[in-house]
C-alpha positions, 0 to 999 in steps of 0.5 A, spaced: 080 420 959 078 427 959 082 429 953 075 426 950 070 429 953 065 433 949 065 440 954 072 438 955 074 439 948 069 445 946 073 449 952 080 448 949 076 450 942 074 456 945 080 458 950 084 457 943 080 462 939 080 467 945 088 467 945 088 467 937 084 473 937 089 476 943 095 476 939 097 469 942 101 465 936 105 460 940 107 457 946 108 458 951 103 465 952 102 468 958 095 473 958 095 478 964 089 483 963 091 487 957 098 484 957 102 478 953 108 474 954 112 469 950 117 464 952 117 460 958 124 466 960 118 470 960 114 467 965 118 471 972 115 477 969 109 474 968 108 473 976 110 480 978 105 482 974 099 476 977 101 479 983 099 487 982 
């Protein structure tokens, strides 16, 4: 499973503390460069900005 491989884990440790250091405080988060989202209603504004 790759839930258990070791460089699995490391990324999922590292995207976390990346997302925490943005201003990320739960799930879902959407990042668009300098842009936050919070909340799956949130995720047609997240599209329009992805696609600029």
């Amino acid at each position: 499973m790759l839930t258990q491989d070791p460089d699995v884990k490391a990324e999922l440790v590292a995207n976390t503390a990346r997302a925490v250091e943005r201003g990320a405080f739960g799930s879902p988060t959407f990042l668009v460069g300098d842009e936050m989202w919070f909340g799956k209603d949130r995720l047609r504004d997240v599209v329009e900005a992805a696609a600029v």
